[in-house]
N, C-alpha and C positions, 0 to 999 in steps of 0.2 A: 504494500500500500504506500501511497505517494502522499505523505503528510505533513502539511503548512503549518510553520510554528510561528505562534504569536508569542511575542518575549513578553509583552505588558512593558509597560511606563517603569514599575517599582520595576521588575524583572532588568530592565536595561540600564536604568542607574544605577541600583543599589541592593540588586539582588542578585546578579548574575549567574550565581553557582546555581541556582533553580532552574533557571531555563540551559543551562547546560545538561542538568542532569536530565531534564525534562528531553533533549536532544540524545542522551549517549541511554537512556532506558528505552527508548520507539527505538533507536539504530540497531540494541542489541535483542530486540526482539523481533528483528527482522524489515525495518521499515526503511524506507527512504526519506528522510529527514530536510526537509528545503525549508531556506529562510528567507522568503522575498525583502531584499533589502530596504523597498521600500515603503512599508510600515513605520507607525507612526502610533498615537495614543488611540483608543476606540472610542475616546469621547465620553466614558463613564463621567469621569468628573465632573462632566460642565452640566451632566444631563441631572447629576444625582445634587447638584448644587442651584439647580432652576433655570438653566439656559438652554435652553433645548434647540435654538435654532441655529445658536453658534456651530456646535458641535456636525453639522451638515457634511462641512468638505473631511472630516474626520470619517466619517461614517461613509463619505464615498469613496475615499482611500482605501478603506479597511473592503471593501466590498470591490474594488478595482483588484488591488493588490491579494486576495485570497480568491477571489473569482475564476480563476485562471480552471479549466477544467479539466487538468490535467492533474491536477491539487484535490484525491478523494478527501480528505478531510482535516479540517482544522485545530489543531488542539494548542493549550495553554494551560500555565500551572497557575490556573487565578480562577476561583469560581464567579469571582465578582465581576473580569472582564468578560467572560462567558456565557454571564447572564444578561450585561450590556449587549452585547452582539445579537444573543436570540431572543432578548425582549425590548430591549431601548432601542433598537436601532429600526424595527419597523415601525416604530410607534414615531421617533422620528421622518424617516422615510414618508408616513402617509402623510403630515401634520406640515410636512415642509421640501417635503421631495418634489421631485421627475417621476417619470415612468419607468424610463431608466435606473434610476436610484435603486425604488422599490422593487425591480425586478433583482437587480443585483445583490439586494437586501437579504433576501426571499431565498437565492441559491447560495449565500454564504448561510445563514443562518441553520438551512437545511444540512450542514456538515459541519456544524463547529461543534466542538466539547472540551469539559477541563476536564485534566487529564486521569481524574479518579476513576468518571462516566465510560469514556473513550477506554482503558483498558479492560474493563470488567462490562461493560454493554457492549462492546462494537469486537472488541477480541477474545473478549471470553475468556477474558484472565488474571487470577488474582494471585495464584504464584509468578510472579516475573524473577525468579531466580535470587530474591534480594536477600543480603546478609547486613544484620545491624546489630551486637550483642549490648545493645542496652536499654534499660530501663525510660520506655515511652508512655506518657500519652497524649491526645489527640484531641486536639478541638475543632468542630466542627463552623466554619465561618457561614455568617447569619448569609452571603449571596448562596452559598452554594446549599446549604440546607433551605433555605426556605425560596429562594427563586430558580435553583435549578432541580430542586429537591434528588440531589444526588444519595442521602441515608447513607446506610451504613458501606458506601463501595466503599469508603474512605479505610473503614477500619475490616472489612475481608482483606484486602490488599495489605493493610500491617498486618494482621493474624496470620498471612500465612511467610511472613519476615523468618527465615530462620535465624536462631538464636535471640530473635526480641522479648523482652519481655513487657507486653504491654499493658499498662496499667486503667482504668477505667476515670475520666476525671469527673468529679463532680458537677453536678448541673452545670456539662457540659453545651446546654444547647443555649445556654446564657450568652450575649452577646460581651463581648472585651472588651466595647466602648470605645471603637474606633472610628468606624462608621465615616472617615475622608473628613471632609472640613466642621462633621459633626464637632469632630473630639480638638478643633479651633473656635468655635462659635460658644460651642458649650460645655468650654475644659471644665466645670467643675462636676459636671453629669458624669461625663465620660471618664475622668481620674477615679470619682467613686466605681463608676465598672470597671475599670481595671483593678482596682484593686480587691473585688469581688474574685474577680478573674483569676489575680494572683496568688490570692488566700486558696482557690480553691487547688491552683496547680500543685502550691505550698505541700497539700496533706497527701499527697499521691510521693513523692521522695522522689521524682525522677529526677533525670539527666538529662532528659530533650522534652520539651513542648512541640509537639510538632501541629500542622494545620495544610490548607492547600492553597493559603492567601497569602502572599509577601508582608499584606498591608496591614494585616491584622498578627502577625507575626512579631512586623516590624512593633507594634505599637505594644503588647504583650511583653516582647523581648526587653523593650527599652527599660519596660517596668522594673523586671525581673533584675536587668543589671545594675538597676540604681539603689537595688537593695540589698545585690549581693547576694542573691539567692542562690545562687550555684547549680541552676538549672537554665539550660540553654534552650532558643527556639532554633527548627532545622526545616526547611520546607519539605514537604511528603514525595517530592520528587525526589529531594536530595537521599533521603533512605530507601527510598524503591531504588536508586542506579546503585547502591552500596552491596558490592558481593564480596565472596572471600578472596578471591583474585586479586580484587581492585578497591580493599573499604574504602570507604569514609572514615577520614581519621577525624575524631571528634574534638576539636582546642577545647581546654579548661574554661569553663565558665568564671565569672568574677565572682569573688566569696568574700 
């Protein structure tokens, strides 16, 4: 299969090793991995922050540039861009498009997945060969559980990690009070969820927080280090490419 990788925004500035791994787990499960150079943001932000017209030549890019029909399908390690592509982006299209637009809309949408969806619905696979010996768990981010309603592929794909030990976290399906320019407008909402979020990682004693959002990672993580809690966040790509050949060497969290 011929598979189009969206990096995301976070993914290209400030996350990099996600959408690599995101690239070296599809190649060694047999895929052909293309990165059209010319992508760009999909526009979540501007749509999820009340501008929805702006965000147009974004959304025609992202449907140019993955359009191509030689590209079966599109995948990214972000459920929140994800869910922008197959839900915000026709809702813009009809509200503000062409004809054009929304046809292009219509056949990218028709092949994009993040990349929990895309293994376990499209290939049918929840062992992908991964080795990770430590002590996980797993939070589920509010785009990809409630807008792409992705469940549990998240965590069949870690249970079947050998040597992980994955631990279960508490009312998990609790948002981390990240939510893009939410946790700007409204830092003191969103510091109180985080630190709901934190207490709850707290009582599980892991080693990695993992998730399938950079952004709520990123925001989780931040937490976590300013306290010294000695528990790391890793993206869920990053421990799906980890085998015994090749780990993931895990750096020391801050204590």
């Amino acid at each position: 299969m011929r598979i189009g990788l969206f990096a995301t925004c976070l993914g290209d500035t400030l996350f990099p090793e996600a959408v690599k791994s995101t690239a070296v787990l599809l190649a060694r499960l047999g895929h052909d991995v293309v990165f059209p150079p010319g992508q760009t943001c999909c526009g979540q932000m501007h749509v999820n922050t009340g501008y929805q017209r702006e965000p147009v030549p974004l959304v025609r890019n992202f449907a140019e540039q993955f359009g191509d029909a030689s590209i079966d399908a599109v995948v990214m390690p972000s459920g929140s861009c994800a869910g922008s592509v197959r839900h915000q982006h026709e809702i813009i299209a009809e509200r503000y498009g062409d004809a054009a637009l929304r046809s292009g809309v219509a056949t990218v949408k028709a092949k994009t997945y993040e990349l929990s969806e895309f293994l376990v619905d499209v290939l049918d696979a929840t062992d992908v060969g991964a080795y990770f010996p430590q002590r996980v768990t797993y939070h589920p981010t509010c785009h990809s559980l409630r807008m792409l309603r992705v469940g549990e592929k998240p965590l069949r794909l870690l249970r079947a990690v050998d040597s992980i030990d994955l631990v279960e976290l508490p009312e998990a399906d609790a948002c981390c009070g990240f939510g893009g320019t939410f946790a700007v407008k409204n830092a003191d909402t969103s510091t109180a969820m985080l630190q709901d979020k934190m207490r709850n990682v707290a009582t599980t004693g892991v080693a990695v927080c993992t998730a399938g959002d950079s952004s709520c990672l990123m925001h989780i993580g931040g937490g976590l280090s300013r306290i010294k809690s000695g528990t790391r966040t890793l993206h869920l790509a990053q421990i799906l490419s980890s085998t015994r050949t090749a780990p993931h060497v895990l750096m020391e969290a801050a204590r």
